[in-house]
C-alpha positions in Angstrom: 3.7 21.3 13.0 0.4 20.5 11.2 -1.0 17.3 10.6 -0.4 17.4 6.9 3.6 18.1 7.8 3.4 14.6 9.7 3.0 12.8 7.0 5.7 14.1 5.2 8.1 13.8 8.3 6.7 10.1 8.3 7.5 9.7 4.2 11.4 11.0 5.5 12.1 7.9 7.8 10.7 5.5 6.0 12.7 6.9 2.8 16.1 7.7 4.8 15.8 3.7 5.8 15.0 2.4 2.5 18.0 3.9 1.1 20.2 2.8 3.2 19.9 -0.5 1.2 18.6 1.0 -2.0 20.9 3.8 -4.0 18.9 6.4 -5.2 15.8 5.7 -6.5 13.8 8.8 -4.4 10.7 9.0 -7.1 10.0 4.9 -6.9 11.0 5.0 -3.2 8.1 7.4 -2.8 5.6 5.5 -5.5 5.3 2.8 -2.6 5.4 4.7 0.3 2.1 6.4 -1.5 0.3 2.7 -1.6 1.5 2.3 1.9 -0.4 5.3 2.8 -3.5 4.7 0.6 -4.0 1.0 1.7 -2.9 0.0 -1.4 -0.7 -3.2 -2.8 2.5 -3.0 -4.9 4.0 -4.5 -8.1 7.6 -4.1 -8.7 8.2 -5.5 -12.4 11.4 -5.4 -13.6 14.3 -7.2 -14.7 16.9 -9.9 -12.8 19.3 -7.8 -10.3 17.9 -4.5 -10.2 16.9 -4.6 -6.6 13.4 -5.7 -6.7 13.8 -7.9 -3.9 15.6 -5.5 -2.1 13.7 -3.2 -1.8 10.3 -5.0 -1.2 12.7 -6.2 2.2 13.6 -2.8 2.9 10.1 -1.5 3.1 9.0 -4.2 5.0 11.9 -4.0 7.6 11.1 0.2 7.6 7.6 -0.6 9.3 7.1 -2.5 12.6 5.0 -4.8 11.3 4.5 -8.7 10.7 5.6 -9.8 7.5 5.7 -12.8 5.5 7.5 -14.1 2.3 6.5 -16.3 -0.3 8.6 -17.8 -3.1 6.0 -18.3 -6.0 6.6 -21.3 -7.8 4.6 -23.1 -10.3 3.9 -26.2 -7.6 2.3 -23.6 -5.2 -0.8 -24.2 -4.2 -3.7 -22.1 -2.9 -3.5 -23.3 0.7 0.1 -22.6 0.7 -0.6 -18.9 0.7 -4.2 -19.1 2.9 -3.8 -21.4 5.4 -5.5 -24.8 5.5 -8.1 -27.0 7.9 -6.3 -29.8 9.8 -8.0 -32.6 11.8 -7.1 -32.6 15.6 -7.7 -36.6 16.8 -7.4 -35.0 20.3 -10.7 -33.2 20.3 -12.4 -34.5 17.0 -12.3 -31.1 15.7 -10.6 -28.9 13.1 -7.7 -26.9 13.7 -6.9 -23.9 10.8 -3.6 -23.2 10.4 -2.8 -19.6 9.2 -1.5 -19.4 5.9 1.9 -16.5 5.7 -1.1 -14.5 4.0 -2.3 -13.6 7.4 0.6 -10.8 7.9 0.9 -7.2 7.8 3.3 -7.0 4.8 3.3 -10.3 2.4 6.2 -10.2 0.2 5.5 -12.2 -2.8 8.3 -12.8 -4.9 7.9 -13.3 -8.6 4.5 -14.1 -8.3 3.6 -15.1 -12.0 5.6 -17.9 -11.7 2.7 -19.3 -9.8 -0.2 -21.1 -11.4 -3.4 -19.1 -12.4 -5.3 -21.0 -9.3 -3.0 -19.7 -7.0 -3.2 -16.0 -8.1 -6.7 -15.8 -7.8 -6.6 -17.1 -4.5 -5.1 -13.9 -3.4 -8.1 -11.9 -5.0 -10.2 -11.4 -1.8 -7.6 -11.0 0.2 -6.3 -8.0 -1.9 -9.5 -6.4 -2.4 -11.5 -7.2 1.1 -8.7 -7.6 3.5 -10.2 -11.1 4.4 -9.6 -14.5 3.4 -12.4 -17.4 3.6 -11.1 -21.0 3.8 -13.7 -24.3 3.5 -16.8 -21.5 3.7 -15.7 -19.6 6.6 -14.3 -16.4 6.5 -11.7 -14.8 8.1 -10.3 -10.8 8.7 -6.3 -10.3 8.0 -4.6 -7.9 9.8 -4.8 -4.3 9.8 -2.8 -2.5 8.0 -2.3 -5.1 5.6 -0.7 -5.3 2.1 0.7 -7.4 -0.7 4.2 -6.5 -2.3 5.0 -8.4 -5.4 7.7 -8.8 -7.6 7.7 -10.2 -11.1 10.2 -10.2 -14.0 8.5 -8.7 -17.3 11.3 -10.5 -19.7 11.8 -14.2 -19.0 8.3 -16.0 -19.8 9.5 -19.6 -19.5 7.8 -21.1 -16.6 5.9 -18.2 -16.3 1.8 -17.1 -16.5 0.8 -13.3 -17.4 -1.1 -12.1 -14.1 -4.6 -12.0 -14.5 -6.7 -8.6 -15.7 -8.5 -8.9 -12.1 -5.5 -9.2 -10.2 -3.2 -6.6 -12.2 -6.5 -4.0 -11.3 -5.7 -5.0 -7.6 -2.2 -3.5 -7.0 -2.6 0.3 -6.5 0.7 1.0 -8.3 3.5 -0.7 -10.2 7.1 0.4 -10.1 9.7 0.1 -12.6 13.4 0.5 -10.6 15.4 0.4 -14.0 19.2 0.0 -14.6 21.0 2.5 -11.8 23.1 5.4 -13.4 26.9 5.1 -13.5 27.3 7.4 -10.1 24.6 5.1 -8.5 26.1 2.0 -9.9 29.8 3.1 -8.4 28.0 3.8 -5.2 26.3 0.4 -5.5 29.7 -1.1 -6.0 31.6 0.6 -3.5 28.9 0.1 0.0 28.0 -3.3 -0.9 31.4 -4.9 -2.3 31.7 -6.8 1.3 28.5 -8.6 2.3 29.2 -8.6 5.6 29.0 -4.7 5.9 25.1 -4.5 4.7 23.6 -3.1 7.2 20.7 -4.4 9.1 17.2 -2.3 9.0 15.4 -1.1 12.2 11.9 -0.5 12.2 11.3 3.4 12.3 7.2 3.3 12.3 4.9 0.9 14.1 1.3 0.2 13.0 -0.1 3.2 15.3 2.1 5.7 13.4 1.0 4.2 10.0 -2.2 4.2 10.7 -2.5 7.8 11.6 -0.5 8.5 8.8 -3.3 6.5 6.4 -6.1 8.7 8.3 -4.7 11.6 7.6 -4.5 11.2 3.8 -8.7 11.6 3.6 -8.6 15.0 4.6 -6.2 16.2 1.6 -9.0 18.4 -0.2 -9.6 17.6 -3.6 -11.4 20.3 -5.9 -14.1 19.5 -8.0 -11.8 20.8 -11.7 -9.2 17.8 -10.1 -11.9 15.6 -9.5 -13.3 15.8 -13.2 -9.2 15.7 -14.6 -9.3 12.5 -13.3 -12.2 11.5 -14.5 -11.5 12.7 -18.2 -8.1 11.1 -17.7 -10.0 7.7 -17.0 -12.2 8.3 -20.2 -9.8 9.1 -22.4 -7.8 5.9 -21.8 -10.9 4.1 -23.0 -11.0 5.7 -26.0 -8.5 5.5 -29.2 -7.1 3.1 -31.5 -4.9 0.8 -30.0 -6.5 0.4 -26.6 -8.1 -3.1 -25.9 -9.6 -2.2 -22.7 -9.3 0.7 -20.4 -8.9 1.9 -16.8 -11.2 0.8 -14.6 -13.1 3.0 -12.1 -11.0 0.9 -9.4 -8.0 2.9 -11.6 -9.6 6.1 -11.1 -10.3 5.7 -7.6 -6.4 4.6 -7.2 -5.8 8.1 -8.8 -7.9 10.1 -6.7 -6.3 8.3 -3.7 -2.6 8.5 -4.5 -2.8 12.1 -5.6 -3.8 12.8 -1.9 -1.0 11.1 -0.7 1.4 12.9 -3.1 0.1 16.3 -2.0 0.1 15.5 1.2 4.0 14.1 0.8 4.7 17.1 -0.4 3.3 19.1 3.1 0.0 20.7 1.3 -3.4 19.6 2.4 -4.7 20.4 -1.4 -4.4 18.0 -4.7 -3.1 20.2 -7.7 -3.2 18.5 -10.9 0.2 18.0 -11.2 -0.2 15.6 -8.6 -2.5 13.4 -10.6 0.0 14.1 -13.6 3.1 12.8 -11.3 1.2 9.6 -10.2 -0.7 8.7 -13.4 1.9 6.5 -14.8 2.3 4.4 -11.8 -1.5 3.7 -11.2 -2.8 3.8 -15.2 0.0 2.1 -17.2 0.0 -1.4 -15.9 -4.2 -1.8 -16.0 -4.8 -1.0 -19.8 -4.7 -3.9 -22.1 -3.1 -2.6 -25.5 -4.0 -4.5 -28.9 -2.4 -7.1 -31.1 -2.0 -3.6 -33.5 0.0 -1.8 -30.9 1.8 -4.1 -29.4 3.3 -4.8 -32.7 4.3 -1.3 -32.8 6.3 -1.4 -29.6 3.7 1.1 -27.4 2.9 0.1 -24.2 0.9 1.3 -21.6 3.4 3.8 -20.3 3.3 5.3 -23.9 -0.4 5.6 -23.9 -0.7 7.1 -20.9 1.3 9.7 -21.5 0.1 10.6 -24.8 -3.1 10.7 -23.0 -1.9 13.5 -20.6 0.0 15.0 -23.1 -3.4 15.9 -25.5 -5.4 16.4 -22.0 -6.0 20.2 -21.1 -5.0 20.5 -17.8 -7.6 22.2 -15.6 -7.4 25.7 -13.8 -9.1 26.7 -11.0 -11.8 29.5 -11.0 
């Protein structure tokens, strides 16, 4: 077996796991098994009771890892995530006491229900892996990421994550409404509570980890390298575009398509890799005008229009 092939093998537990809680669903199953692999953080946004939660859970159960939760609510505060300083009478000293940011795998549920104070204090964290507290700093664990989940439709009690943050999750997913053979499947293993079954762990941190190593070596051609880069462009550009990807975005790209390829058991990126993960890594970091929003086109939209009137590259 070559190394590539591991990764793949690795991609097959982790998704044979997740499904056993989550019906169907293979193409956003894989989405975040990519950011797993690339270091990257997650953003599942979609409506009430299509298994958001669930499957945030079942990732995190997948991977022998520490993992926190964290209800966001508007009353949370920033040292409810980070941790906070307490004084010790004993010794005359302060104690810090970890904040359920210091995990492997933070599961933070509905996130923009939480203030704009308490987003941001997640921004180093998600960028640097490291968290400072009253001027000191502090490392999180290794591997570490941020799964979050945020309904798109109800706004009441709600605040719109911020540019910087949106930038910092690798990929967003969007599980939709099951079809009606998925929804009878749905109906028919989970009808009795008491019969849903209770995840193992099938990968610890070492396996991960080699995993992540790996996905470096997945060559990437220079003709892919400057797709991507046009791709990143061209987003900028147009009416109805406010502001565009970011060279964080493109790097996201560059990073994911690796993965993909290397999913997929080949140790080169072909452009239809960056075409199959451009969606998931573009759509939710460009920022659309007053002009097109009133005409119903979203992110998703542009992108693809984008890819659509891009020539895809050949190699020579």
């Amino acid at each position: 077996m070559s190394e590539i092939s591991i990764v793949s093998e690795i991609v097959k537990k982790i998704r044979r796991n997740v499904q056993k809680i989550i019906v169907g669903k293979d193409d956003q199953i894989n989405v975040a098994i990519i950011a797993i692999l690339c270091k990257g953080h997650v953003l599942i946004d979609d409506v009430p009771g299509t298994g958001k939660t669930s499957l945030s859970k079942a990732l995190a159960d997948s991977l022998d890892c520490s993992f926190n939760r964290v209800q966001f609510t508007p009353d949370l505060m920033p040292s409810d995530i980070l941790g906070v300083n307490i004084f010790n009478q004993k010794d005359s000293s302060f104690e810090f006491i970890e904040g359920p940011i210091f995990s492997q795998i933070l599961l933070a549920d509905e996130i923009n229900r939480a203030t704009p104070r308490t987003q941001s204090a997640m921004l180093e964290a998600m960028q640097e892996r490291k968290v400072t507290v009253d001027g000191k700093t502090r490392p999180l664990p290794d591997p570490f990421m941020v799964i979050a989940t945020q309904n798109p439709i109800e706004m009441e009690g709600t605040f719109p994550l911020p540019e910087s943050q949106i930038d910092r999750f690798m990929v967003r997913i969007k599980l939709g409404y099951p079809d009606e053979d998925e929804e009878t499947q749905i109906y028919r293993r989970f009808m009795n509570e008491s019969e849903i079954p209770v995840l193992e762990p099938v990968l610890d941190s070492k396996q991960i980890n080699k995993a992540v190593n790996l996905i470096p070596t997945v060559i990437v051609d220079d003709f892919i390298v400057k797709y991507i880069v046009d791709l990143i462009h061209t987003t900028r550009q147009g009416s109805g575009i406010k502001v565009g990807a970011s060279p964080r975005a493109g790097l996201a790209l560059y990073k994911t398509s690796q993965a993909l390829a290397a999913l997929e058991g080949r140790d080169y990126v072909i452009p239809d890799d960056v075409k199959k993960m451009a969606i998931s890594v573009l759509s939710h970091r460009l920022v659309l005008d007053s002009s097109a929003k009133l005409k119903g086109r979203t992110g998703e939209n542009f992108v693809e229009i984008v890819l659509s009137k891009l020539e895809v590259p050949i190699s020579k």
